[in-house]
N, CA and C atoms as an extended XYZ file, in Angstrom:
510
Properties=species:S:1:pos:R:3:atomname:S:1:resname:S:1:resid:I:1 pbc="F F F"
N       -24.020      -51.718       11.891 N   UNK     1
C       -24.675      -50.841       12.853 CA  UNK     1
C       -23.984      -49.477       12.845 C   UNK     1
N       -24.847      -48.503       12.884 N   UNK     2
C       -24.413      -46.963       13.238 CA  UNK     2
C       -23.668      -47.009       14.563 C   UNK     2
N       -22.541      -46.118       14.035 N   UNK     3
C       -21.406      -45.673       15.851 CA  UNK     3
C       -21.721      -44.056       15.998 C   UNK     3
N       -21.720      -44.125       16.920 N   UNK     4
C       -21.460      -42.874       18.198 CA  UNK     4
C       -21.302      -42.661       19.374 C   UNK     4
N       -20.735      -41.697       19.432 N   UNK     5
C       -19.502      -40.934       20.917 CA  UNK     5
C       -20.406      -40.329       21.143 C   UNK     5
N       -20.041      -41.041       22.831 N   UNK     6
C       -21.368      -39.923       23.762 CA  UNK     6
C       -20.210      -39.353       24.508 C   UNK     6
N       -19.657      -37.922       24.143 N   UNK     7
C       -18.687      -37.536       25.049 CA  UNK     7
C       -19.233      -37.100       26.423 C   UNK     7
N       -18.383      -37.214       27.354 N   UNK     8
C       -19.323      -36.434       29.007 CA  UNK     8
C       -18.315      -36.135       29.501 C   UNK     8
N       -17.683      -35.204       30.208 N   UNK     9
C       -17.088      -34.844       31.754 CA  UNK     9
C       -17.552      -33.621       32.526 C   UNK     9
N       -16.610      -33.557       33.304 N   UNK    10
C       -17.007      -32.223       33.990 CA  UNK    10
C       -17.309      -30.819       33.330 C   UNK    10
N       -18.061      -29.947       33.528 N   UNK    11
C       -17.394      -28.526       33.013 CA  UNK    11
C       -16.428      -27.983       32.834 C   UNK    11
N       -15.743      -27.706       31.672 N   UNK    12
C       -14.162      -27.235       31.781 CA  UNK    12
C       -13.422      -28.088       31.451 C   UNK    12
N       -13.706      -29.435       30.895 N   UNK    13
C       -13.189      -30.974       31.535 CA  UNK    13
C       -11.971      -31.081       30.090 C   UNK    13
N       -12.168      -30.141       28.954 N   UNK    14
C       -12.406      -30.482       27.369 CA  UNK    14
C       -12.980      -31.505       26.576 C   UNK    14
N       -14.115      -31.227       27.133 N   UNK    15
C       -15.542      -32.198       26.344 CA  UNK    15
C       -15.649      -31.634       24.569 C   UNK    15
N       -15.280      -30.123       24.406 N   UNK    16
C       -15.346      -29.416       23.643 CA  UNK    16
C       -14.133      -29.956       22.396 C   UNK    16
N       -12.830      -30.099       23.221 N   UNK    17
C       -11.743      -30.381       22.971 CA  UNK    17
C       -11.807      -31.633       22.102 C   UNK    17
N       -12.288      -32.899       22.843 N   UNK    18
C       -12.269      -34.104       22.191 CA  UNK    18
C       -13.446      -34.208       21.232 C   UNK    18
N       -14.304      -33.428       21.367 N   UNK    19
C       -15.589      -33.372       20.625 CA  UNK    19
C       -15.164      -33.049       19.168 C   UNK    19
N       -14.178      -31.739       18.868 N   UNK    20
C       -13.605      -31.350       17.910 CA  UNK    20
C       -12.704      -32.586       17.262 C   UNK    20
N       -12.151      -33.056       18.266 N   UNK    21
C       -10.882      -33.975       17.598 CA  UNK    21
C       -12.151      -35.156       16.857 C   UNK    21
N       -13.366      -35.887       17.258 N   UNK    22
C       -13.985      -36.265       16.284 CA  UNK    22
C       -14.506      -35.502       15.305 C   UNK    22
N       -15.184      -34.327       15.458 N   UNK    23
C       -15.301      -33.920       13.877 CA  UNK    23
C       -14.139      -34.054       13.252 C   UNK    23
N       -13.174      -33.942       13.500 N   UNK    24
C       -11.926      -33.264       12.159 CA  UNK    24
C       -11.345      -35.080       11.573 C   UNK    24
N       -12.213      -35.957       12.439 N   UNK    25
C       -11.957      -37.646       11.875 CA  UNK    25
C       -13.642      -37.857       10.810 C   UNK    25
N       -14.248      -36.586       10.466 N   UNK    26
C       -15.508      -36.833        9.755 CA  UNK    26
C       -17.049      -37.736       10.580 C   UNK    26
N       -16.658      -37.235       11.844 N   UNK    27
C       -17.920      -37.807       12.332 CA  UNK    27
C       -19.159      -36.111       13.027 C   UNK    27
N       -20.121      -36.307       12.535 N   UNK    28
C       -21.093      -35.365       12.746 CA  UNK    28
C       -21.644      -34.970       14.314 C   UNK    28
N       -21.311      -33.610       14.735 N   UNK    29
C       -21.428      -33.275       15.767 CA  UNK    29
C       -23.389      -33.016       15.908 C   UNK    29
N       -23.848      -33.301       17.065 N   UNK    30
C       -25.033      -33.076       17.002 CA  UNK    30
C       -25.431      -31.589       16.837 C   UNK    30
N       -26.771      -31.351       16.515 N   UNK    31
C       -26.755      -30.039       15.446 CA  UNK    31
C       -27.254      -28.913       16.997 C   UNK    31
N       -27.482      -29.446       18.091 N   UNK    32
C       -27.217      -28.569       19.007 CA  UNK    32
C       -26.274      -27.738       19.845 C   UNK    32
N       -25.481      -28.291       19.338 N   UNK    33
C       -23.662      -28.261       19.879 CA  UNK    33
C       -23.775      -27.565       21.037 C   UNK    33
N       -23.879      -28.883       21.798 N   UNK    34
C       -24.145      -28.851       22.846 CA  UNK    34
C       -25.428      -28.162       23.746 C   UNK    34
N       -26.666      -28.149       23.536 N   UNK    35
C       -27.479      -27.340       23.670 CA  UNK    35
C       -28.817      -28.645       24.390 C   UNK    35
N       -29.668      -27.885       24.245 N   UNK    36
C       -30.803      -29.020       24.480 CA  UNK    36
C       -31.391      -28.256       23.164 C   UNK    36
N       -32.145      -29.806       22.480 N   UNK    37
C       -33.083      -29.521       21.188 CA  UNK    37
C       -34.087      -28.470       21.887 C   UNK    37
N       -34.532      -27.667       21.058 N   UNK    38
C       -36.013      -26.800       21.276 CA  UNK    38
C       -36.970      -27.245       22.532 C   UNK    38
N       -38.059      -28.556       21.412 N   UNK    39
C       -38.796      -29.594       21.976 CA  UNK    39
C       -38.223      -30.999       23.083 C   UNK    39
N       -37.002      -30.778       23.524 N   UNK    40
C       -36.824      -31.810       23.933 CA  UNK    40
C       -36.497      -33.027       23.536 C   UNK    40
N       -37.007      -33.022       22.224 N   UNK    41
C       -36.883      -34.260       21.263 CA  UNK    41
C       -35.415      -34.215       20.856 C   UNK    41
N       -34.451      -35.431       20.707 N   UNK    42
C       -32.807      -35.345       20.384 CA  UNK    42
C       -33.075      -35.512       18.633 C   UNK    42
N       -33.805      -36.164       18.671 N   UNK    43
C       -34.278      -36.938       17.284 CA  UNK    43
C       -32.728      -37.498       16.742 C   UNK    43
N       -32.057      -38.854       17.263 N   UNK    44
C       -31.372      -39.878       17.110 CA  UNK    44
C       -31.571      -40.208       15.798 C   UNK    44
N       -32.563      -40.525       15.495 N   UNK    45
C       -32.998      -41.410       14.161 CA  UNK    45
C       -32.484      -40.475       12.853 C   UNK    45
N       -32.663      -39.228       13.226 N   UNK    46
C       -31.978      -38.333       11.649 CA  UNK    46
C       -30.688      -38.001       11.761 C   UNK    46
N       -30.090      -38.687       12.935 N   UNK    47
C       -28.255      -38.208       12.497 CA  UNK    47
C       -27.974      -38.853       11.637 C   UNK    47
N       -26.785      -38.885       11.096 N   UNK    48
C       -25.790      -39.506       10.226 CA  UNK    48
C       -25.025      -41.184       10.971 C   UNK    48
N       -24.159      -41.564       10.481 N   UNK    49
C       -23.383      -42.464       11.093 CA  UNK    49
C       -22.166      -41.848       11.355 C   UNK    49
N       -21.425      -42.565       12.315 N   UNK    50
C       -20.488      -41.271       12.825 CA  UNK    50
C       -20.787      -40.013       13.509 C   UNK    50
N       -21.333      -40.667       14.224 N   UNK    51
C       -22.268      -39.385       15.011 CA  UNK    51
C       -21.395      -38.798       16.686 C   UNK    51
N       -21.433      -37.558       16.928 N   UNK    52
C       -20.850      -37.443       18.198 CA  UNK    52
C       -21.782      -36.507       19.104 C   UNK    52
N       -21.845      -36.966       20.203 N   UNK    53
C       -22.549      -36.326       21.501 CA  UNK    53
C       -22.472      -35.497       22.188 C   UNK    53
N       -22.694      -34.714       22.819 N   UNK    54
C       -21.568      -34.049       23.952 CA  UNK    54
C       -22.505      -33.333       25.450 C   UNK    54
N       -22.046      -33.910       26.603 N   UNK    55
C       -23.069      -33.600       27.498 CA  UNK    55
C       -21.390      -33.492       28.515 C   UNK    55
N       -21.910      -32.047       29.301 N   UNK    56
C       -21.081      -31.752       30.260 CA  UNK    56
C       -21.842      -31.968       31.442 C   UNK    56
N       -21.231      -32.228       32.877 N   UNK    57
C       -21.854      -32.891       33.930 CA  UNK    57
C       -21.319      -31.859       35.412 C   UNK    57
N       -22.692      -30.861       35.603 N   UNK    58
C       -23.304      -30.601       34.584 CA  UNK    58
C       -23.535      -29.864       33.364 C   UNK    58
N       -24.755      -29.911       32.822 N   UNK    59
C       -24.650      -29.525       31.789 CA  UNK    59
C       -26.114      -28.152       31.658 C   UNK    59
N       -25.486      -26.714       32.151 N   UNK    60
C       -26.372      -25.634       31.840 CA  UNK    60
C       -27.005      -25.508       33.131 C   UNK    60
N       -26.198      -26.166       34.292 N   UNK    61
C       -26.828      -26.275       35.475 CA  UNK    61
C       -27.563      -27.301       35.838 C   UNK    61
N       -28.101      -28.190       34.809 N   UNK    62
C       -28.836      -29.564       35.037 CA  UNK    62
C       -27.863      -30.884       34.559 C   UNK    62
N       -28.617      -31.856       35.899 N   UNK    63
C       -27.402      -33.192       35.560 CA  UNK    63
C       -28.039      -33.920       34.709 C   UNK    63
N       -27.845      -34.073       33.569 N   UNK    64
C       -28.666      -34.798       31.921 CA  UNK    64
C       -28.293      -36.922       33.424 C   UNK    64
N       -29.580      -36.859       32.154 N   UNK    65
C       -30.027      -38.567       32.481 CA  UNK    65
C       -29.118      -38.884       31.898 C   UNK    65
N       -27.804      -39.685       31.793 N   UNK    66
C       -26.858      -39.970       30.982 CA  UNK    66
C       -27.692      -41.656       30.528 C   UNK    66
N       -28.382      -42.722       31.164 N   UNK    67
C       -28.678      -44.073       30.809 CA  UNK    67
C       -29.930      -43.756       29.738 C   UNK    67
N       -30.564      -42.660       29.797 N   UNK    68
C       -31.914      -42.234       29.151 CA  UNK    68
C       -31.191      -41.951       27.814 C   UNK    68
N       -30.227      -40.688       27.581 N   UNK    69
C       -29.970      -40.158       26.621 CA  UNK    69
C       -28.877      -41.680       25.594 C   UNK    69
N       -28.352      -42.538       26.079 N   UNK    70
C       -27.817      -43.290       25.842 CA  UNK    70
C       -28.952      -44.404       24.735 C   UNK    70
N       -29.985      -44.824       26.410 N   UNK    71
C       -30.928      -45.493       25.499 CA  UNK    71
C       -31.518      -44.772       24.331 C   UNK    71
N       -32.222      -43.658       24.233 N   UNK    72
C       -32.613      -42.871       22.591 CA  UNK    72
C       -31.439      -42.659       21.720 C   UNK    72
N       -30.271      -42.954       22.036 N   UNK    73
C       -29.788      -42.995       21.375 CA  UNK    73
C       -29.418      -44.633       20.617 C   UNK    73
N       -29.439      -45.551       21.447 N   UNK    74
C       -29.470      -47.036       21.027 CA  UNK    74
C       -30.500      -47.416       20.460 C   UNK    74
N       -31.640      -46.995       20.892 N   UNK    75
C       -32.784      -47.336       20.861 CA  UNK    75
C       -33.805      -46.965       19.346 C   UNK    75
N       -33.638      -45.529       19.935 N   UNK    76
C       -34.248      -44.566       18.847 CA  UNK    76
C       -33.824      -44.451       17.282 C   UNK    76
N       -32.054      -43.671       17.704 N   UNK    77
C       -31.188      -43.945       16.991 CA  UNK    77
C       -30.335      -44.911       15.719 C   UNK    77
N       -30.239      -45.766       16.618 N   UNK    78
C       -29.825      -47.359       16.374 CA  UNK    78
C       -28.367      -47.285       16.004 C   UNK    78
N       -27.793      -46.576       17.052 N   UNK    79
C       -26.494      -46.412       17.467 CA  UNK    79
C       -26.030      -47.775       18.021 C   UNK    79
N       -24.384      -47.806       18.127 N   UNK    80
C       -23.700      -48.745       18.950 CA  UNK    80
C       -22.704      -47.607       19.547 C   UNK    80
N       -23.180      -47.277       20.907 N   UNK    81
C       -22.655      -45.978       21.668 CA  UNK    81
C       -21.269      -46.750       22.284 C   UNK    81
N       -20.019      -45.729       21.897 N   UNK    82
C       -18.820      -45.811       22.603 CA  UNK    82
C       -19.424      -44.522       23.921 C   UNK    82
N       -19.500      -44.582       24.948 N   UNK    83
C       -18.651      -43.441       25.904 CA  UNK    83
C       -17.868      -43.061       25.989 C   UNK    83
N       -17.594      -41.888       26.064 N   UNK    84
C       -15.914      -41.693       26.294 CA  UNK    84
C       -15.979      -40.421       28.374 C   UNK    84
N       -14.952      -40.179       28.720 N   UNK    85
C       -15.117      -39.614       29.971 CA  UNK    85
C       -13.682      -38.839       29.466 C   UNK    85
N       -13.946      -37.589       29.604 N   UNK    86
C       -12.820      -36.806       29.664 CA  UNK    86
C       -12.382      -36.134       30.768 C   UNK    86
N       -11.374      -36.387       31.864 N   UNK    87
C       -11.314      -35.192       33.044 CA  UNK    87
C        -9.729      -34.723       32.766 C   UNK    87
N       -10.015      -33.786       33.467 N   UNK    88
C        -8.712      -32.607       33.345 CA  UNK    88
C        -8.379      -32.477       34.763 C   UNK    88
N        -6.793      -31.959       35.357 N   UNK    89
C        -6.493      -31.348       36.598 CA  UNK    89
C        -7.309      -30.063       37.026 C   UNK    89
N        -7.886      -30.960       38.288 N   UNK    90
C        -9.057      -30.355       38.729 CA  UNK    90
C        -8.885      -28.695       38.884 C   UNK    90
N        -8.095      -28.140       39.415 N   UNK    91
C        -7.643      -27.011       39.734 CA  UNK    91
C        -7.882      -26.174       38.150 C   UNK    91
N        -7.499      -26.080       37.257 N   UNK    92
C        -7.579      -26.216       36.356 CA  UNK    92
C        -8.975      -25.842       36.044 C   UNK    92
N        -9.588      -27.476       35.999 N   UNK    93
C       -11.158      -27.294       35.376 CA  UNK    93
C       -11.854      -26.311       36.145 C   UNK    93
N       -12.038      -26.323       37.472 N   UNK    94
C       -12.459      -25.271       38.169 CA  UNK    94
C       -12.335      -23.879       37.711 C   UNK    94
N       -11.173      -23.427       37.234 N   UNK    95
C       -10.507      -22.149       37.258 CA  UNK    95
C       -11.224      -21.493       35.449 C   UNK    95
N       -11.664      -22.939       35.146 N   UNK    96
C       -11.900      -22.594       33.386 CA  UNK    96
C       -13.257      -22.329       33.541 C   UNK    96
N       -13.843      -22.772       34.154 N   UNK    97
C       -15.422      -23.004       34.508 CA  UNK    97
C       -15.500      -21.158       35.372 C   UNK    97
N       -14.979      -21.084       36.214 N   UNK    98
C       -15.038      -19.992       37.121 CA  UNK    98
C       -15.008      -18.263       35.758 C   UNK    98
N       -13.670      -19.027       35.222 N   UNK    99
C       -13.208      -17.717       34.037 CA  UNK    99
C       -14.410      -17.489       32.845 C   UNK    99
N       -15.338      -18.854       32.751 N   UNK   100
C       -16.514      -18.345       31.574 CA  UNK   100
C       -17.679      -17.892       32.109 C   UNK   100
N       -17.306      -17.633       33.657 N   UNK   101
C       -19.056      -16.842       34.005 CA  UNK   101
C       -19.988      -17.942       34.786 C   UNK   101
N       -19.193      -19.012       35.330 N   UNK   102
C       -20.217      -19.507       36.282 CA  UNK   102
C       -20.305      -18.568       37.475 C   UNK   102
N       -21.428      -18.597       37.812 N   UNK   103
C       -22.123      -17.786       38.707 CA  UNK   103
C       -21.779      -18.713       40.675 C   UNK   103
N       -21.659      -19.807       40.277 N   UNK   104
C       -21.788      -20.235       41.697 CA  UNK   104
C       -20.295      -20.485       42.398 C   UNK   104
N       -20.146      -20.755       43.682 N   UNK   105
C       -19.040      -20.547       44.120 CA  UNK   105
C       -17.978      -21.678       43.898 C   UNK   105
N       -16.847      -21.838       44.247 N   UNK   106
C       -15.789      -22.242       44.384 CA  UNK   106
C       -15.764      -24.105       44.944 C   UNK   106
N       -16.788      -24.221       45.920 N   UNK   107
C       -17.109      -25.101       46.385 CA  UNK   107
C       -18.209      -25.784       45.660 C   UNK   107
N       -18.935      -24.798       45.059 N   UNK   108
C       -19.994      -25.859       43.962 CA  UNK   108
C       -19.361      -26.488       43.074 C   UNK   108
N       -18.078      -25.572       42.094 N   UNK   109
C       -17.620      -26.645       41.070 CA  UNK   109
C       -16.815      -27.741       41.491 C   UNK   109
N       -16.369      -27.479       42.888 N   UNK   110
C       -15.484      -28.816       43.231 CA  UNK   110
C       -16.055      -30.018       43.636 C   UNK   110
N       -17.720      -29.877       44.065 N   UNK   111
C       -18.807      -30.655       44.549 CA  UNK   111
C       -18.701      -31.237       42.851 C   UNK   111
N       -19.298      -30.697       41.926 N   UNK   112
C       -19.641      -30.882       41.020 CA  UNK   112
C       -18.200      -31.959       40.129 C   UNK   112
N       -17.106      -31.608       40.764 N   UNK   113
C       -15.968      -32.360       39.921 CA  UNK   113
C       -16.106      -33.997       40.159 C   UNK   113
N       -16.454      -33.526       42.034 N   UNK   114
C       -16.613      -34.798       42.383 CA  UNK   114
C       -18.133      -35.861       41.983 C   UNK   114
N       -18.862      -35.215       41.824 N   UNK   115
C       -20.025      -35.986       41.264 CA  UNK   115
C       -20.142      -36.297       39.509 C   UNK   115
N       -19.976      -35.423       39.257 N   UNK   116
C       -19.719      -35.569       37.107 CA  UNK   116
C       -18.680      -37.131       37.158 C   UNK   116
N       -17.862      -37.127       37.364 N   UNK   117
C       -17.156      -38.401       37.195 CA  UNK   117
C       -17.876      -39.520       38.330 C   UNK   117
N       -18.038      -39.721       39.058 N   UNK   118
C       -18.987      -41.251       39.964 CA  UNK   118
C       -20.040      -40.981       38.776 C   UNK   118
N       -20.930      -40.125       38.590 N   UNK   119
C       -22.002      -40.304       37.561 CA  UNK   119
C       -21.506      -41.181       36.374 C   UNK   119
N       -20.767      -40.737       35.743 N   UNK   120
C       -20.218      -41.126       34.228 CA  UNK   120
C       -20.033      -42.910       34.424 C   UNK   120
N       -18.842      -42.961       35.738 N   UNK   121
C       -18.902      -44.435       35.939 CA  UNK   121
C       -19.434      -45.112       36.162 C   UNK   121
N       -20.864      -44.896       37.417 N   UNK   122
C       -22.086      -45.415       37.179 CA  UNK   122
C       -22.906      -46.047       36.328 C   UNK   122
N       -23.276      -44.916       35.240 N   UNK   123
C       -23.944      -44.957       35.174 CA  UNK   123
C       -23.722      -45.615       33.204 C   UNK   123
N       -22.737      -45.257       33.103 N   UNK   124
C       -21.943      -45.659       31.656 CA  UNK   124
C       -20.738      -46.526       31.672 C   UNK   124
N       -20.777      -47.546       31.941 N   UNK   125
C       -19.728      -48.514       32.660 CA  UNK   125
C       -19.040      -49.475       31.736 C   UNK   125
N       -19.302      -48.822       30.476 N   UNK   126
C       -18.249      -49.381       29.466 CA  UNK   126
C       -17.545      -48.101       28.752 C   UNK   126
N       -17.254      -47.078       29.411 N   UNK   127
C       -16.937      -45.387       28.915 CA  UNK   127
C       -15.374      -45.833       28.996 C   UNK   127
N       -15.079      -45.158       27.622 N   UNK   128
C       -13.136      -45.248       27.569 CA  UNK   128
C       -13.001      -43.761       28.742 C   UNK   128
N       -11.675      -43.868       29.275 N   UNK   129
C       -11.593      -42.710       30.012 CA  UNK   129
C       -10.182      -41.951       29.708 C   UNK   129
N       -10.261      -40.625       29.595 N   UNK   130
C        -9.156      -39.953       29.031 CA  UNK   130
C        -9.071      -38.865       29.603 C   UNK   130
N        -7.539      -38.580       29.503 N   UNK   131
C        -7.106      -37.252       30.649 CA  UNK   131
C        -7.054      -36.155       29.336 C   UNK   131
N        -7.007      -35.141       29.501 N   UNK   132
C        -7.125      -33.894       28.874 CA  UNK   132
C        -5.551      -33.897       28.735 C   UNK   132
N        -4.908      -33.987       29.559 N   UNK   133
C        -3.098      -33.746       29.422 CA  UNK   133
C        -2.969      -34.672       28.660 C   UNK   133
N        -3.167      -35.804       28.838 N   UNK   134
C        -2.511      -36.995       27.816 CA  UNK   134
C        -2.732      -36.855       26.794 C   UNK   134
N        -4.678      -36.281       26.291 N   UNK   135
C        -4.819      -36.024       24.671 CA  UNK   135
C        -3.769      -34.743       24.647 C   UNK   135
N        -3.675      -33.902       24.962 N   UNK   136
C        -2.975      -32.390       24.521 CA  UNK   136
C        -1.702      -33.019       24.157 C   UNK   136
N        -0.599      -33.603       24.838 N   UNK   137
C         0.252      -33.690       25.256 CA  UNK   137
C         1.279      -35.236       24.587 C   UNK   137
N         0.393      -35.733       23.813 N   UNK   138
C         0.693      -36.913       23.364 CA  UNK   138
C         0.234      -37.336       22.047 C   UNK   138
N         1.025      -37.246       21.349 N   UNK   139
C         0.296      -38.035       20.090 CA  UNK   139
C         0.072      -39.623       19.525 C   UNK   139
N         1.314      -39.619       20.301 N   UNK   140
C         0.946      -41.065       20.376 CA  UNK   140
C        -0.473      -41.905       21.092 C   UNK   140
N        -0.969      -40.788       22.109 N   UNK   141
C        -2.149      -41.324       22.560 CA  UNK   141
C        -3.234      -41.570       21.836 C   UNK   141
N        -3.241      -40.235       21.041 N   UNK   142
C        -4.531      -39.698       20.656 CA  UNK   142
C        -4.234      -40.878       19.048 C   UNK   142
N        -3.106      -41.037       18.678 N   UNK   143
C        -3.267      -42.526       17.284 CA  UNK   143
C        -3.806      -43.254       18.361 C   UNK   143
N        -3.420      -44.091       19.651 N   UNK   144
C        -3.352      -44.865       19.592 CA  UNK   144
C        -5.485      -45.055       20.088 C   UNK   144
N        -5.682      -43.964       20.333 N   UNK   145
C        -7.648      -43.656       21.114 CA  UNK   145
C        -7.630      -44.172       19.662 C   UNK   145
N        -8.021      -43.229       18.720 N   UNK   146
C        -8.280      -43.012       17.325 CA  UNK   146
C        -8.402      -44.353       16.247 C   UNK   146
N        -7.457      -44.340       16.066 N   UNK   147
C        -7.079      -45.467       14.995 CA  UNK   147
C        -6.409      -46.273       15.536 C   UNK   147
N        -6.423      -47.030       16.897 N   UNK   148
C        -6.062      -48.480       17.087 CA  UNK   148
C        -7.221      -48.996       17.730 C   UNK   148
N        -7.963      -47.883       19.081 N   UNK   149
C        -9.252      -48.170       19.992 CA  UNK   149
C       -10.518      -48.316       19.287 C   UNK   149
N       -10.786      -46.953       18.548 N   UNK   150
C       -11.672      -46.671       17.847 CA  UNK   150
C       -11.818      -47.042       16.379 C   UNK   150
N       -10.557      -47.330       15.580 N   UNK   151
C       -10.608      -47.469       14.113 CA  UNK   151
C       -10.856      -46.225       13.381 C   UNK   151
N       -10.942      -45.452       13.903 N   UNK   152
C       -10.725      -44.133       13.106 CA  UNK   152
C        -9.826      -43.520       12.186 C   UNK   152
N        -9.736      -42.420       11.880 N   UNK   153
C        -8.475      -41.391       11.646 CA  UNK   153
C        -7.806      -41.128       12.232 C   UNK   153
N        -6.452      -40.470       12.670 N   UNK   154
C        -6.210      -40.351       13.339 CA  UNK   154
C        -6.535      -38.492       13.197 C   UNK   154
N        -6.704      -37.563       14.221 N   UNK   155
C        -7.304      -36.448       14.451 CA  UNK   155
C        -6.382      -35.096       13.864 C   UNK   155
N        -6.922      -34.412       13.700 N   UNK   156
C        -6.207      -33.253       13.173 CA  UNK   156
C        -6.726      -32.106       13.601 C   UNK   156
N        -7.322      -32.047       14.939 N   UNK   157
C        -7.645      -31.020       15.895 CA  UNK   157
C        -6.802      -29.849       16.251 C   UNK   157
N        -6.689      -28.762       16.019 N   UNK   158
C        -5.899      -28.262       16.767 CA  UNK   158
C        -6.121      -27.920       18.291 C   UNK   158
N        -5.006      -28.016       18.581 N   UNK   159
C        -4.752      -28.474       20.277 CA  UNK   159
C        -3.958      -27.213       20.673 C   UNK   159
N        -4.615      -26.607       21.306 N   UNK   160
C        -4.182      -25.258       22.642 CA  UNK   160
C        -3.945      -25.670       24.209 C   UNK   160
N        -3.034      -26.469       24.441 N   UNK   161
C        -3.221      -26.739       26.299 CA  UNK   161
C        -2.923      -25.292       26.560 C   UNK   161
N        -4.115      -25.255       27.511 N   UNK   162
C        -4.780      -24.140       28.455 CA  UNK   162
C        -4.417      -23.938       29.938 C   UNK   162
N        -3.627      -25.504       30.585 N   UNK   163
C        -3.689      -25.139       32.048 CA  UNK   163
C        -2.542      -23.996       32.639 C   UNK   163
N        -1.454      -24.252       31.748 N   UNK   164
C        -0.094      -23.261       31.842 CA  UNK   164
C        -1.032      -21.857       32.600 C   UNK   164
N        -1.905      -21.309       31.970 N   UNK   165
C        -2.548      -20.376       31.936 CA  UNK   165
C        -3.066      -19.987       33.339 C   UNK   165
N        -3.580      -21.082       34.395 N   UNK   166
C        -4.582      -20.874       35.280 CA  UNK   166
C        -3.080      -21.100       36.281 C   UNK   166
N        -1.781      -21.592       36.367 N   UNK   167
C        -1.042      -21.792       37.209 CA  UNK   167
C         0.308      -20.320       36.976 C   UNK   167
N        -0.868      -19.521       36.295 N   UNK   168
C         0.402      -18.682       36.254 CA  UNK   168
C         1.360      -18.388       35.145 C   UNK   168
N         1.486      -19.168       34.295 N   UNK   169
C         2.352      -19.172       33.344 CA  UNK   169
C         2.448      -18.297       32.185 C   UNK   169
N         3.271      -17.619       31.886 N   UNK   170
C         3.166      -17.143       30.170 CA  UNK   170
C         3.148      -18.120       29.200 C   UNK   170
């Protein structure tokens, strides 16, 4: 059976981050990167194997059907979907989200921190879950996600931790 990563977290969360660390293990990012297709249509059935996902929550201002996009992807596809859930220190994600031009206030993305994750667990209830510090910050983690969890490669992403940044730091 075909595998693929349906990555999801918050905005800011590094959905982007872990998304990369599967390409650079040779698995094919969807050709919207990150976008919605044109038509609506994902068209599952013409990816590759080794396929990766990526839906932020939300995502462009709308909260994606995460059980819908899952099923076309099982379904349609004929995937065997890992989830994965990425969150980051909230303060942080907020501050990254705020710095690329979200428009809404302070209290929406923290509403939003709190709903993107209950969604994910809901609604995807076999999703591996991973902190943004631990991938940055650990290599031993990211072998042990990779090539002990997953059977993969192990990743060759390059890795920038970003929060130093929002607390002030040089």
């Amino acid at each position: 059976m075909r595998r693929a990563f349906f990555v999801v977290g918050p905005e800011g969360s590094g959905t982007h981050l872990l998304t990369n660390a599967f390409v650079s293990v040779g698995c094919h990012e969807e050709p919207w990167h990150g976008g919605w297709p044109p038509d609506g249509n994902y068209r599952f059935e013409t990816m590759p194997d080794l396929f990766v996902f990526r839906r932020s929550l939300p995502h462009a201002y709308i909260w994606p059907n995460l059980p819908e996009i899952r099923k076309q992807m099982e379904e349609v596809g004929g995937y065997q979907v890992q989830p994965m859930l990425i969150m980051r220190d909230w303060f942080c994600t907020i501050k990254s989200v705020i710095r690329r031009g979200y428009q809404g206030k302070w209290e929406t993305c923290e509403a939003n921190m709190r709903q993107g994750p209950l969604m994910a667990f809901r609604d995807l209830p076999d999703l591996i879950y991973v902190t943004y510090e631990s991938f940055c910050h650990h290599p031993q983690f990211r072998r042990w996600l990779f090539v002990d969890k997953l059977k993969l490669p192990n990743p060759t992403v390059q890795i920038h931790y970003a929060n130093p940044k929002y607390y002030g730091a040089k």
